[in-house]
C-alpha positions as CSV (number, residue, x, y, z in Angstrom):
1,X,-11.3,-32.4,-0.8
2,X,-7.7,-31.3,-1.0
3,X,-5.8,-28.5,-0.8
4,X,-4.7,-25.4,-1.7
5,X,-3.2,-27.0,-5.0
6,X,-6.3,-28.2,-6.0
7,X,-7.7,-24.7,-5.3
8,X,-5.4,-23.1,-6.8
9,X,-5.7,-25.1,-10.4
10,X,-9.4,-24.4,-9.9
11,X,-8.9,-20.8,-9.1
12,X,-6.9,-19.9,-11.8
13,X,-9.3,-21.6,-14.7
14,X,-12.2,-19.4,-12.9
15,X,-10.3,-16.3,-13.7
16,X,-9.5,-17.3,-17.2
17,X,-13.2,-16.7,-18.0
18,X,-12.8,-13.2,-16.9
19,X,-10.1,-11.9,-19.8
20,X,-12.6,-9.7,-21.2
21,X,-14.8,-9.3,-18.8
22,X,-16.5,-6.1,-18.0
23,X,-15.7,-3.6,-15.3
24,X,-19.0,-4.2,-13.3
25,X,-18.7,-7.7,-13.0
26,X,-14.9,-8.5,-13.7
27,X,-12.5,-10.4,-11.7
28,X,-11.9,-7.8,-8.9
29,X,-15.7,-8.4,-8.3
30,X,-15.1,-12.1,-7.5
31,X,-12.4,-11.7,-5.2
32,X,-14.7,-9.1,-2.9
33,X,-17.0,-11.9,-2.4
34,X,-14.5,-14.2,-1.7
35,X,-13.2,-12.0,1.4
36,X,-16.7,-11.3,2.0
37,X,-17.5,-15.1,1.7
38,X,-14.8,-16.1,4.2
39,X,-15.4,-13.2,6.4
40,X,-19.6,-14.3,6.8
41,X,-18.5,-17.9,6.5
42,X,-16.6,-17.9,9.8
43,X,-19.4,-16.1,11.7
44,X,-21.9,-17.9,10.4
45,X,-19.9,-21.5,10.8
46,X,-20.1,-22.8,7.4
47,X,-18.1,-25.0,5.3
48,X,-14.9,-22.5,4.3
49,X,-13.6,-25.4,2.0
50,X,-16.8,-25.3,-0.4
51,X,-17.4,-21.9,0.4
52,X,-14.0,-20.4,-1.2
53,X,-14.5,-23.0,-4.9
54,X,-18.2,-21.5,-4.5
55,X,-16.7,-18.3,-4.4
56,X,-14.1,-18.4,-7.4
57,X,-16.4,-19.9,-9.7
58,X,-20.0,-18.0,-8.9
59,X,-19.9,-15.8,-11.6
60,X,-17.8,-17.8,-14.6
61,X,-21.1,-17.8,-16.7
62,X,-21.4,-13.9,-16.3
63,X,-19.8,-12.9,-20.2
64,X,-22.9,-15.5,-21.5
65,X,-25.3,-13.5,-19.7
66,X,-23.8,-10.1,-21.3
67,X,-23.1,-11.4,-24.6
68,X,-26.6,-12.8,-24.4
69,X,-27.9,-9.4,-23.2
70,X,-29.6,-11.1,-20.5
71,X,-31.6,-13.8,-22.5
72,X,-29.2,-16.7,-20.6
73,X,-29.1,-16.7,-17.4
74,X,-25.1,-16.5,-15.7
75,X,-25.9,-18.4,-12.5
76,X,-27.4,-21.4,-14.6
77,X,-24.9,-21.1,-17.3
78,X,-22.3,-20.9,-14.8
79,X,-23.2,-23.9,-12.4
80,X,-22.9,-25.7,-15.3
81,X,-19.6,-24.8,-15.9
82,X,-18.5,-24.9,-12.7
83,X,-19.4,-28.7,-12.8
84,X,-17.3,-29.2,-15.4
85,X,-14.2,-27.6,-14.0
86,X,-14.5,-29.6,-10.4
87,X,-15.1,-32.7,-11.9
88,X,-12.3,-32.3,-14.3
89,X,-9.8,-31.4,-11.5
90,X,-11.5,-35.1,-9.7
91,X,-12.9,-32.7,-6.5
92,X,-15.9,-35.5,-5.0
93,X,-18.7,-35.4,-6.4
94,X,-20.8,-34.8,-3.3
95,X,-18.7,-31.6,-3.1
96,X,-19.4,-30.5,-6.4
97,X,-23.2,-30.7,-5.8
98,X,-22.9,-28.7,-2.6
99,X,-20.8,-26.2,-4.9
100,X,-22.8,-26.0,-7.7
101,X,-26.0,-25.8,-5.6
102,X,-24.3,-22.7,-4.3
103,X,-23.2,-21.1,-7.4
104,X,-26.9,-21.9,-9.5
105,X,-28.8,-20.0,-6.8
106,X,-26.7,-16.9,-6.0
107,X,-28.3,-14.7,-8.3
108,X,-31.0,-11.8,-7.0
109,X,-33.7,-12.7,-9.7
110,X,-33.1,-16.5,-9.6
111,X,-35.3,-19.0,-9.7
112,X,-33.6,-21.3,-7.5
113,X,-33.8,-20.9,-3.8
114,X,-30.4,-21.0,-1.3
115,X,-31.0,-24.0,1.0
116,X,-27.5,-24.7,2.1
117,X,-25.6,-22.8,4.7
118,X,-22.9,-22.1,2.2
119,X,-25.5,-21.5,-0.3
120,X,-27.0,-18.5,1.8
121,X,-23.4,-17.2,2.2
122,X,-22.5,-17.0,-1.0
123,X,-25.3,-15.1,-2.2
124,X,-25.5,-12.5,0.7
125,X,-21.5,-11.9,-0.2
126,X,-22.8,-11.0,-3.4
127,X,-25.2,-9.3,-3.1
128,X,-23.3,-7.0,-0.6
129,X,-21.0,-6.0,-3.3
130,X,-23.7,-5.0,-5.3
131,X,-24.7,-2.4,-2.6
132,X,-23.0,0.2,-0.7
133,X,-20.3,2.5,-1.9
134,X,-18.9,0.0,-4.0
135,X,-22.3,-0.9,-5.5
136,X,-23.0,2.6,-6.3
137,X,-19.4,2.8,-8.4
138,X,-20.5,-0.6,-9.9
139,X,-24.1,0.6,-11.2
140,X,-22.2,3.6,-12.7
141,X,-19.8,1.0,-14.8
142,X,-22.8,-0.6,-15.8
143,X,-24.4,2.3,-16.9
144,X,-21.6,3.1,-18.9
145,X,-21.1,-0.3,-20.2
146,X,-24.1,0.1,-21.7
147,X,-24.4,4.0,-22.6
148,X,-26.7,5.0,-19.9
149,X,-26.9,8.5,-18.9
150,X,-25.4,9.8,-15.7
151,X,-29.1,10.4,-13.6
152,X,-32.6,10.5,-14.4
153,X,-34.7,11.3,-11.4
154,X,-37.0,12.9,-14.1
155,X,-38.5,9.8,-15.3
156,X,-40.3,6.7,-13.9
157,X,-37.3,4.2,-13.9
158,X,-39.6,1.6,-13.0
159,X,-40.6,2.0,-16.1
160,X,-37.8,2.2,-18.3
161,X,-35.7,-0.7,-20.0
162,X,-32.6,-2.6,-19.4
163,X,-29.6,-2.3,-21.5
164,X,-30.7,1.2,-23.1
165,X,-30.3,4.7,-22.1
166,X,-32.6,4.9,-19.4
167,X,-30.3,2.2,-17.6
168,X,-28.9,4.4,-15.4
169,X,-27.2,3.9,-11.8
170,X,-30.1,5.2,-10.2
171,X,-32.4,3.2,-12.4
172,X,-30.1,0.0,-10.7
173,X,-30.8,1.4,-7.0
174,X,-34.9,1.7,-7.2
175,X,-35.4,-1.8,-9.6
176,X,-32.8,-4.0,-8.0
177,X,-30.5,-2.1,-4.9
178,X,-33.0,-1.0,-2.1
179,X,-34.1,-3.7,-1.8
180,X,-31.6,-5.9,-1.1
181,X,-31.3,-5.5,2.4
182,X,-34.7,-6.9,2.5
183,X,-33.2,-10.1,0.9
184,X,-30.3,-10.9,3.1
185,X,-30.0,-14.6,4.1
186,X,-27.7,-14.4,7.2
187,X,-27.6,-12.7,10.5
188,X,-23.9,-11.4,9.6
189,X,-25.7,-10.5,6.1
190,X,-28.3,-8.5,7.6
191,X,-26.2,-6.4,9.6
192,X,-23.7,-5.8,7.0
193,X,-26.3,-4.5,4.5
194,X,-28.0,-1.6,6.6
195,X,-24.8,0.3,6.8
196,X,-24.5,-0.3,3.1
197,X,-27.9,0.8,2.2
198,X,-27.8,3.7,4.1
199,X,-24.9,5.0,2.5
200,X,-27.1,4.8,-1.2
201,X,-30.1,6.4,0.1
202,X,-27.8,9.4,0.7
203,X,-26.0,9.0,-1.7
204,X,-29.0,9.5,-4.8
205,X,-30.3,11.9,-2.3
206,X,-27.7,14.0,-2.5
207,X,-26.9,13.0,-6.6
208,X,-30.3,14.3,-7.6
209,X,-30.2,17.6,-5.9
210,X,-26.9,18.4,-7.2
211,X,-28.2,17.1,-10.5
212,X,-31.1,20.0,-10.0
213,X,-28.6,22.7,-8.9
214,X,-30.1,22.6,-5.5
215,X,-27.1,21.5,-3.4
């Protein structure tokens, strides 16, 4: 694979698809799990080079999946897209499979399971952006994305909808963001999400008893 031209062209396509793209999953978001990609990558001793296209181009499906209000899936859509760029840029194709394996099962609720080394990288670099303190300020632009209310420890959230008013941050930490640390893939993962989830735990704590006037 070459270098950091070819990277570069590739790089700045991937962030063309993110020109209207929504605070909770814009380009910002993308170049967290780079670092975090290339950070876990050394530890771990995978493959930097497929790691960092991996990286760029995980979530370039993600406006489909909004647009779509979640009816297509962004990791698929986006694999597929990926393949298209890499391909059109002449990377190898044994390098694009390892890429687009990567990028098709990075997402939480996936079908697809992370086999790869790089694949399990990639998705625990995601998924730690999702958590932590700047998961809790990315539930909160989702929620207002969508018009969600600011708490609602009064209701079942488990039983509540996505995309409406009930889609609160909160409603994000008990469906989707407590549980991630369960779903870490790597050992540098693993110990990167405790501090993280520890930090939301207090976090709502806190939120819902100031949200009752008792703090």
């Amino acid at each position: 694979m070459d270098g950091d031209g070819l990277f570069g062209a590739v790089r700045d396509e991937a962030q063309a698809f993110f020109s209207d793209a929504r605070g909770s999953h814009d380009w910002e978001h993308t170049e967290r799990v780079y670092a975090l990609c290339m950070s876990i990558g050394r530890e771990e001793g995978a493959d930097l080079d497929v790691l960092r296209f991996a990286a760029v181009l995980h979530d370039v499906g993600r406006g489909f999946e909004d647009e779509s209000k979640g009816r297509i899936c962004h990791a698929k859509k986006g694999a597929a897209i990926a393949r298209e760029v890499l391909l059109k840029h002449g990377v190898d194709d044994g390098k694009v499979d390892e890429i687009v394996h990567c990028i098709e099962c990075h997402r939480f609720r996936g079908g697809k399971v992370p086999i790869s080394l790089e694949a399990k990288v990639l998705f625990d670099a995601d998924k730690l952006d999702s958590i932590g303190a700047v998961g809790v300020g990315r539930a909160f632009l989702f929620a207002g994305e969508v018009g969600a209310r600011l708490h609602n420890g009064d209701v079942d959230v488990l039983k509540t909808e996505a995309y409406s008013r009930e889609d609160t941050a909160y409603r994000e930490f008990m469906v989707k963001l407590r549980k991630v640390k369960e779903r870490m893939l790597t050992s540098s993962g693993r110990r990167m999400a405790l501090g993280r989830h520890r930090f939301m735990v207090e976090f709502f704590e806190v939120l819902d008893k100031e949200v009752r006037g008792d703090l």
